[in-house]
KEPAMI-203696 format. One record per residue: residue number from 1; residue in one letter; x, y, z of N, C-alpha, C in turn. Coordinates in steps of 0.02 Angstrom, whole numbers, plus 50000, padded with zeros to 5 digits. Layout:
<pt num="NUM" residu="a" n_X="X" n_Y="Y" n_Z="Z" ca_X="X" ca_Y="Y" ca_Z="Z" c_X="X" c_Y="Y" c_Z="Z"/>
...
END
This chain:
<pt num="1" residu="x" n_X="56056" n_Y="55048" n_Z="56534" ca_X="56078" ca_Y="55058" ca_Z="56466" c_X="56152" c_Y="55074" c_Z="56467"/>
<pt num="2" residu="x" n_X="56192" n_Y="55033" n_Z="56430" ca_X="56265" ca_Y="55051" ca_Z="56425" c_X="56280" c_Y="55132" c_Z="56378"/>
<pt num="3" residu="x" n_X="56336" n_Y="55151" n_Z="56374" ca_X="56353" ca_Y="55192" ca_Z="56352" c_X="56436" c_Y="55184" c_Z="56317"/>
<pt num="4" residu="x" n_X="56430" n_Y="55209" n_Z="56249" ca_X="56472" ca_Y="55165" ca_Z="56199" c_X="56504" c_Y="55234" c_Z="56173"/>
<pt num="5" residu="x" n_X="56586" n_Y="55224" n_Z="56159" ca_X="56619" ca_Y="55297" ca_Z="56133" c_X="56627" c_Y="55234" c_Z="56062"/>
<pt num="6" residu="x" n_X="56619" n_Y="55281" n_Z="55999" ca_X="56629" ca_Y="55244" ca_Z="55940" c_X="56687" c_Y="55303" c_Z="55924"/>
<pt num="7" residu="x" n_X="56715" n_Y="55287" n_Z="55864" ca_X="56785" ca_Y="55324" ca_Z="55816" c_X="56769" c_Y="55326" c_Z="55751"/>
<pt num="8" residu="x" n_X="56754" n_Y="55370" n_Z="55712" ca_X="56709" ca_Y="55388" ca_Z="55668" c_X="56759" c_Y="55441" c_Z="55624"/>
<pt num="9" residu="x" n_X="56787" n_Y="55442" n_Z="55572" ca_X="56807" ca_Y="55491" ca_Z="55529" c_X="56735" c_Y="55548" c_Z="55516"/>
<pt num="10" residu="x" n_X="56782" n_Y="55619" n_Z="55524" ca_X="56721" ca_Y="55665" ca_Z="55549" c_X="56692" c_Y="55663" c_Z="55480"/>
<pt num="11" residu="x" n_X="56712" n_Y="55673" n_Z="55432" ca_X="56650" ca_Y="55673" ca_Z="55373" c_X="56598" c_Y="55619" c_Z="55369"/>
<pt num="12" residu="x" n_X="56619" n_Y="55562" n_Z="55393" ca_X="56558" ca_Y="55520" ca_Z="55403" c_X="56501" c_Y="55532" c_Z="55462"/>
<pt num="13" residu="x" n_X="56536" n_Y="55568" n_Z="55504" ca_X="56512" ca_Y="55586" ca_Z="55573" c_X="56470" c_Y="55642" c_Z="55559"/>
<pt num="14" residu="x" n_X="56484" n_Y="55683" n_Z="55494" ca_X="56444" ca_Y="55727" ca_Z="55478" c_X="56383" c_Y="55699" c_Z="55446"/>
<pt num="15" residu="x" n_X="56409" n_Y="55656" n_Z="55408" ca_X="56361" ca_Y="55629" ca_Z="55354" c_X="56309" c_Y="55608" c_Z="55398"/>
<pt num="16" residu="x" n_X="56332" n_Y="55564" n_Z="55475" ca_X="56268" ca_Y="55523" ca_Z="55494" c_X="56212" c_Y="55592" c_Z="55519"/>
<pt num="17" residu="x" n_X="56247" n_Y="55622" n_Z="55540" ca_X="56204" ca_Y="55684" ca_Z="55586" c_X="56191" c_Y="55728" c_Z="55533"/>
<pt num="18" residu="x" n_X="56193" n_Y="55714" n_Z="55479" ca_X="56130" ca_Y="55769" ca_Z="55432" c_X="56087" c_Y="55724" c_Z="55405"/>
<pt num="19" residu="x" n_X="56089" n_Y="55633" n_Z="55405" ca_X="56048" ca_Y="55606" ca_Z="55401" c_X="56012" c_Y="55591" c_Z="55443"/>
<pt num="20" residu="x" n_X="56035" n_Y="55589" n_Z="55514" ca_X="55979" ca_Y="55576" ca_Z="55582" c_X="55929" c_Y="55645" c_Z="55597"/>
<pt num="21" residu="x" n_X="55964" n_Y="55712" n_Z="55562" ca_X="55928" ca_Y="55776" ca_Z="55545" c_X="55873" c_Y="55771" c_Z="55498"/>
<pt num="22" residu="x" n_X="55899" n_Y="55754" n_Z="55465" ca_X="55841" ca_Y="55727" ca_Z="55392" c_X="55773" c_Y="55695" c_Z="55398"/>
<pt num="23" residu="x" n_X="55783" n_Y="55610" n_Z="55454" ca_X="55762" ca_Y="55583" ca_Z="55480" c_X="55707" c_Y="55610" c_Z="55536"/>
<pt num="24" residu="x" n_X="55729" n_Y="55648" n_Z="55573" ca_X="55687" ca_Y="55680" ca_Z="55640" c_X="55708" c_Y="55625" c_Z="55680"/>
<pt num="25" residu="x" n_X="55783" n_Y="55611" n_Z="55683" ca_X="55794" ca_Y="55572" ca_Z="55743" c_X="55857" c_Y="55588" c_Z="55795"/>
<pt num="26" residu="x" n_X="55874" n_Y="55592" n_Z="55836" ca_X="55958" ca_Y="55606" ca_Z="55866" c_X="55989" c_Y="55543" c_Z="55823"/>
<pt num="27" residu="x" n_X="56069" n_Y="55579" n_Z="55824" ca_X="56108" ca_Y="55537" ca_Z="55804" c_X="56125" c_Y="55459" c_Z="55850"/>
<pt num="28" residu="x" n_X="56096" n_Y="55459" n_Z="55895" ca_X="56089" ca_Y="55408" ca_Z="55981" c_X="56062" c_Y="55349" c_Z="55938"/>
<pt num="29" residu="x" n_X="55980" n_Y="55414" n_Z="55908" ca_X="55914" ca_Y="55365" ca_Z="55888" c_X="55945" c_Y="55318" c_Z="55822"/>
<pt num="30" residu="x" n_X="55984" n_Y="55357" n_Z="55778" ca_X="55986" ca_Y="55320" ca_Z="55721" c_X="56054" c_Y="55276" c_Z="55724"/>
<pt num="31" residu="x" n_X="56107" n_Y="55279" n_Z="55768" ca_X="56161" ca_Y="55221" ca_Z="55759" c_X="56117" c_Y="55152" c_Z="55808"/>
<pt num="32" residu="x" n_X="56054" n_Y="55180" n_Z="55855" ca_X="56048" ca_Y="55121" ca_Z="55893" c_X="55986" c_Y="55079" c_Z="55828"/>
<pt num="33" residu="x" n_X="55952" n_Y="55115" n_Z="55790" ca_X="55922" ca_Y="55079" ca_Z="55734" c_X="55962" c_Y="55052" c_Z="55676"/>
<pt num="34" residu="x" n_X="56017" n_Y="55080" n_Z="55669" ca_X="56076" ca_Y="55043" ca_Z="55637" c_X="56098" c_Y="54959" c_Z="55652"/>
<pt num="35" residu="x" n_X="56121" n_Y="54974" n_Z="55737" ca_X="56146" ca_Y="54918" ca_Z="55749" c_X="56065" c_Y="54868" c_Z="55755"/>
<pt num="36" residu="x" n_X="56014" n_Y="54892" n_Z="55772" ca_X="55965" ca_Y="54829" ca_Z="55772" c_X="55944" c_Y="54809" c_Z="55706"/>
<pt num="37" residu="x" n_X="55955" n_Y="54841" n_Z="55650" ca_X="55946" ca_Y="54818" ca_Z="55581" c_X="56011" c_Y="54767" c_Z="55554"/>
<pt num="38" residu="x" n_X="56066" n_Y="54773" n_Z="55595" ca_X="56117" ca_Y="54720" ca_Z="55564" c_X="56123" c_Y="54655" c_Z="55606"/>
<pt num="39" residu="x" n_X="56103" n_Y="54685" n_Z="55670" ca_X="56074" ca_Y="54621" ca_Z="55715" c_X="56025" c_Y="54596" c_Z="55706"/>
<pt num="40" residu="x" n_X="55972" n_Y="54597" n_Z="55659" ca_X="55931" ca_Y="54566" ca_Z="55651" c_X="55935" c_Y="54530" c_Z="55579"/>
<pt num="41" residu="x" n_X="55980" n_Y="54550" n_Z="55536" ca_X="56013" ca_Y="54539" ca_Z="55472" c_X="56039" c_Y="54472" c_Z="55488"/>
<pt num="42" residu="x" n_X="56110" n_Y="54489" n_Z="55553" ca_X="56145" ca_Y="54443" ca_Z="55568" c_X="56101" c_Y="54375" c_Z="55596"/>
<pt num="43" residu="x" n_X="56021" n_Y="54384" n_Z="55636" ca_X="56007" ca_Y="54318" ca_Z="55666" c_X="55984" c_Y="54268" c_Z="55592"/>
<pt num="44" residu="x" n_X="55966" n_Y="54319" n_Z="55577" ca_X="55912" ca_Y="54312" ca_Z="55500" c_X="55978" c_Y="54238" c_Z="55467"/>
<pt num="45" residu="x" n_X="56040" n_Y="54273" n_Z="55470" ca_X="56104" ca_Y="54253" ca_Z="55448" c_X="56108" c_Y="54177" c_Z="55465"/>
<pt num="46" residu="x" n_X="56110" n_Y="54169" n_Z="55540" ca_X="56124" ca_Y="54106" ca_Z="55563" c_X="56069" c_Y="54078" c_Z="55551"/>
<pt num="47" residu="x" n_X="55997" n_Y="54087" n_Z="55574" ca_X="55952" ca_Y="54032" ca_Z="55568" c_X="55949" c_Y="54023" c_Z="55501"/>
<pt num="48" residu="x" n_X="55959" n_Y="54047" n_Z="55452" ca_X="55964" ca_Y="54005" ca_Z="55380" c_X="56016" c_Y="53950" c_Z="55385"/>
<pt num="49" residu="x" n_X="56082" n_Y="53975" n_Z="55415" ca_X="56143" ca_Y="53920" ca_Z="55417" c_X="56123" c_Y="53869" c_Z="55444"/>
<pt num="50" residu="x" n_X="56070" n_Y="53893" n_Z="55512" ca_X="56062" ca_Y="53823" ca_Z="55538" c_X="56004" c_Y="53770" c_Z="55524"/>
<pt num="51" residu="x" n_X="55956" n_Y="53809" n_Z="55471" ca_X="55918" ca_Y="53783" ca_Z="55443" c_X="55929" c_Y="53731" c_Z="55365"/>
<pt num="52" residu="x" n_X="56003" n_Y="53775" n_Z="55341" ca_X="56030" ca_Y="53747" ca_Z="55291" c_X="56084" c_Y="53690" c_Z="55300"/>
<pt num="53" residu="x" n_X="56106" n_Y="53670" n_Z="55362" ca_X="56143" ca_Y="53623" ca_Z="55362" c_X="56093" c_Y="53555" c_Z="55392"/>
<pt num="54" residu="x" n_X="56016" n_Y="53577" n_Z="55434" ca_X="55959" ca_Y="53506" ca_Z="55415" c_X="55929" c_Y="53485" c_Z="55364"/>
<pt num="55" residu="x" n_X="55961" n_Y="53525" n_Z="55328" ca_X="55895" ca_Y="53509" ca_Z="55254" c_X="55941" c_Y="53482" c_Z="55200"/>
<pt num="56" residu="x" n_X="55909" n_Y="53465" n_Z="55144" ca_X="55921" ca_Y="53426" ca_Z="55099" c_X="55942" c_Y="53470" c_Z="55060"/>
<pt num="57" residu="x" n_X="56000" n_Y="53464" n_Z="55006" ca_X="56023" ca_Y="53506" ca_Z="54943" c_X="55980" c_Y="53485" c_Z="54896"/>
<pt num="58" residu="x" n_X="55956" n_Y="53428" n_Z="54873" ca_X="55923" ca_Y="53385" ca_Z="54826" c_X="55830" c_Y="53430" c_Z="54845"/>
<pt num="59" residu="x" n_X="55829" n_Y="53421" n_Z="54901" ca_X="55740" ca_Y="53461" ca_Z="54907" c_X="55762" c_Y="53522" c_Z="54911"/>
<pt num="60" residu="x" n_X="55809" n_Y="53549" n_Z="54911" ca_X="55796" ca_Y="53640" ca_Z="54900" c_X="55798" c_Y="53646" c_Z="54826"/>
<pt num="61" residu="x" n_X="55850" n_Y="53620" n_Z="54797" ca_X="55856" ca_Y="53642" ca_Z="54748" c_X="55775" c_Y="53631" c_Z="54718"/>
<pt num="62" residu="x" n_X="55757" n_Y="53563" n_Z="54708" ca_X="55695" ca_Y="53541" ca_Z="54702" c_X="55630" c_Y="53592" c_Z="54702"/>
<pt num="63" residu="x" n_X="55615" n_Y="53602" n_Z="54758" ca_X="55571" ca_Y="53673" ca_Z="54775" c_X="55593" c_Y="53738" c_Z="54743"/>
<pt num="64" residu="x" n_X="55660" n_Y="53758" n_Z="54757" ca_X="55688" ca_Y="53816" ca_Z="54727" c_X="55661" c_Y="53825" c_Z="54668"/>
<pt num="65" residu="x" n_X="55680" n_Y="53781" n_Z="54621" ca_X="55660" ca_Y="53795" ca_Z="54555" c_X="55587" c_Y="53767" c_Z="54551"/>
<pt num="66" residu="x" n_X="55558" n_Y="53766" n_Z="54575" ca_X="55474" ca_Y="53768" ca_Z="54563" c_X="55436" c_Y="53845" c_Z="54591"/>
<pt num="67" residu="x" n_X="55481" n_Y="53855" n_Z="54638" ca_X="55454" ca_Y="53943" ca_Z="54636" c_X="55501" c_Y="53987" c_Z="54642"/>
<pt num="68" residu="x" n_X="55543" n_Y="53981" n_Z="54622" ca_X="55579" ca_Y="54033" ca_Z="54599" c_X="55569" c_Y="54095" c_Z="54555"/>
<pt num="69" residu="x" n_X="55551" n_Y="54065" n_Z="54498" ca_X="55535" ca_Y="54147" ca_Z="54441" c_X="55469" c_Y="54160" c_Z="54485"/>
<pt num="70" residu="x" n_X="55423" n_Y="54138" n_Z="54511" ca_X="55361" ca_Y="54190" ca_Z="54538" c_X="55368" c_Y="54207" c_Z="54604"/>
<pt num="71" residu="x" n_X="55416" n_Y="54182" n_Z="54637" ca_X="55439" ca_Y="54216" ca_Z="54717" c_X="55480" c_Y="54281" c_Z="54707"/>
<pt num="72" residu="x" n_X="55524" n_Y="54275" n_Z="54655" ca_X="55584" ca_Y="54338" ca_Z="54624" c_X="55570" c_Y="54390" c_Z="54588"/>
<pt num="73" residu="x" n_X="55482" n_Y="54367" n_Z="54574" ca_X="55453" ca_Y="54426" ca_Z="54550" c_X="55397" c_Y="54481" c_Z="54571"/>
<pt num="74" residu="x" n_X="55428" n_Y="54543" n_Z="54584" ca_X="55417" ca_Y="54604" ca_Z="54627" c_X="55314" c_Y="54580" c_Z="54636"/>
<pt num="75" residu="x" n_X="55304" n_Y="54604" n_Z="54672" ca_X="55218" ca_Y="54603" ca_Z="54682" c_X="55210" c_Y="54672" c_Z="54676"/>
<pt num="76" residu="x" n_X="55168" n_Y="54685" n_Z="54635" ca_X="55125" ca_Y="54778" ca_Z="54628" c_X="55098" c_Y="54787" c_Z="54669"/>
<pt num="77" residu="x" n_X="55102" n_Y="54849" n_Z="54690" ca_X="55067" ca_Y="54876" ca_Z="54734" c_X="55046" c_Y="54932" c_Z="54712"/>
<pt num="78" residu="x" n_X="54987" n_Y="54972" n_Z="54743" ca_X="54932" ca_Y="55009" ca_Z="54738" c_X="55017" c_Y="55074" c_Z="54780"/>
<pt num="79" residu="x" n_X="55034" n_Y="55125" n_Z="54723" ca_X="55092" ca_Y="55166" ca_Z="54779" c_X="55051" c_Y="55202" c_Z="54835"/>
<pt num="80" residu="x" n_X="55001" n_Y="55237" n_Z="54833" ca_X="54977" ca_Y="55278" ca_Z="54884" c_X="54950" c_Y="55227" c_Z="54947"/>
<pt num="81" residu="x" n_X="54926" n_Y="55167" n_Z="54931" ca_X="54898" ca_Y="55121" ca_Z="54991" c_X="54940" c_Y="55073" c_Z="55005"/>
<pt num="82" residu="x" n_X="55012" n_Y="55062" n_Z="54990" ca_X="55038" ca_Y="54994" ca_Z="54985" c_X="54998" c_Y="54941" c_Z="54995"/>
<pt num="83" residu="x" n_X="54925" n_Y="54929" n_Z="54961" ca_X="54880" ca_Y="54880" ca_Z="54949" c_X="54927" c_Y="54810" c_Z="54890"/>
<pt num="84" residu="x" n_X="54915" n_Y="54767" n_Z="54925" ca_X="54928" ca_Y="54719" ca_Z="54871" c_X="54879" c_Y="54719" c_Z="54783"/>
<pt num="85" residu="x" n_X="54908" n_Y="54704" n_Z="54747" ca_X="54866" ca_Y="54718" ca_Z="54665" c_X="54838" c_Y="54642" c_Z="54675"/>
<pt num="86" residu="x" n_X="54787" n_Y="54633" n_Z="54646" ca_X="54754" ca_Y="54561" ca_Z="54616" c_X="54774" c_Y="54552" c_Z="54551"/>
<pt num="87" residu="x" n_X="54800" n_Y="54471" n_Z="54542" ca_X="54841" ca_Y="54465" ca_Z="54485" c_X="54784" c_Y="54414" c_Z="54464"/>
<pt num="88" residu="x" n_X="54817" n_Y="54399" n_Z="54382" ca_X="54742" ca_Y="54357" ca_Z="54336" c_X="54801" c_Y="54288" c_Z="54323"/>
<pt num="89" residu="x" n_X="54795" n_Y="54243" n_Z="54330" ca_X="54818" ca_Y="54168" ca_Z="54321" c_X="54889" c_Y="54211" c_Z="54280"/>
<pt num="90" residu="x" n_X="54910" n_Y="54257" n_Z="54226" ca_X="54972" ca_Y="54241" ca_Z="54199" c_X="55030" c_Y="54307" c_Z="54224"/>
<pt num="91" residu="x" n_X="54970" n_Y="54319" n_Z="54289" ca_X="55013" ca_Y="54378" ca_Z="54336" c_X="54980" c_Y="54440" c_Z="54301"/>
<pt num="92" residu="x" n_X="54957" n_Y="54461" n_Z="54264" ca_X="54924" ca_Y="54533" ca_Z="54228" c_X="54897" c_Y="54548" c_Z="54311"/>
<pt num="93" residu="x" n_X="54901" n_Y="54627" n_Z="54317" ca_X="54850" ca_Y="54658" ca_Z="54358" c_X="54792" c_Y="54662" c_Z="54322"/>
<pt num="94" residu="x" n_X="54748" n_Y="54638" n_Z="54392" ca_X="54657" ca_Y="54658" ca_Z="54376" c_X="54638" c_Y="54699" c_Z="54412"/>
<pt num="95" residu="x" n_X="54651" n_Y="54689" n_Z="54488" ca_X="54613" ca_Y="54761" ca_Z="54509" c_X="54699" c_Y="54780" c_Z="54561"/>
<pt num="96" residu="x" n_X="54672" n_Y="54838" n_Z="54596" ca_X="54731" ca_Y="54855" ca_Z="54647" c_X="54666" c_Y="54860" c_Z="54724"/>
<pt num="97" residu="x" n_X="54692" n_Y="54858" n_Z="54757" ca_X="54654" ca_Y="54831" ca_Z="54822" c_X="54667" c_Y="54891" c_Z="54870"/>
<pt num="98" residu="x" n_X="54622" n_Y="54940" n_Z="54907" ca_X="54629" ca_Y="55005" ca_Z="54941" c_X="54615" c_Y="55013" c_Z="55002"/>
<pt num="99" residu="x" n_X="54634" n_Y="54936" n_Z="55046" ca_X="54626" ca_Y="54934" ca_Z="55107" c_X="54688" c_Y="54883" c_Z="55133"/>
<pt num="100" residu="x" n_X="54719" n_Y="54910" n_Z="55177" ca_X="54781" ca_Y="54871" ca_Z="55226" c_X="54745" c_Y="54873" c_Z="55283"/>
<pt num="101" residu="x" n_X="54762" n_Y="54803" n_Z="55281" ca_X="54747" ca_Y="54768" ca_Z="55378" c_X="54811" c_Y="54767" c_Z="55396"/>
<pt num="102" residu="x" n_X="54819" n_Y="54796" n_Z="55459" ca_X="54875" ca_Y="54785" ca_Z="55509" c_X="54858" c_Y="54751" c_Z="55555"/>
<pt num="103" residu="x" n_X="54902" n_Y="54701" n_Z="55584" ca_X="54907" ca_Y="54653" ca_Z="55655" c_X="54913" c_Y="54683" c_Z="55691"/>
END
């Protein structure tokens, strides 16, 4: 494992270490979950670029606007179970669902 000196204005330096306090994590734990959340932002980044320069402008747009308003719109959830809600053909909730399967 390498070992990295960063340069940090101390009020931010404070700020991170009363949030990695907050957290229940060392300040180690939370800049190295930092950088894997923007590295994974960033791959996220390219494979769209490189997915967007094989594909068609004419079929995205195409698809885009066929699900767009119901992809952009939030899904309910059950707050205490993050259960997905069961929706009725014009999106109304019918029931809320009180079991999560994890992989």
């Amino acid at each position: 494992m390498a070992a990295m000196t960063i340069r940090l204005p101390d009020e931010k330096q404070k700020r991170l270490a009363q949030l990695a306090k907050h957290l229940g994590v060392s300040l180690n734990k939370l800049i190295d979950e930092f950088a894997t959340i923007r590295l994974a932002q960033f791959d996220a980044e390219i494979r769209f670029r490189h997915l967007a320069q094989k594909g068609s402008i004419q079929q995205g747009l195409k698809s885009s606007t066929n699900s767009t308003a119901h992809s952009l719109r939030p899904k309910p959830t059950n707050a205490k179970t993050a259960a997905p809600a069961s929706e009725d053909a014009e999106g109304g909730i019918l029931a809320i669902g009180a079991s999560v399967v994890c992989a």
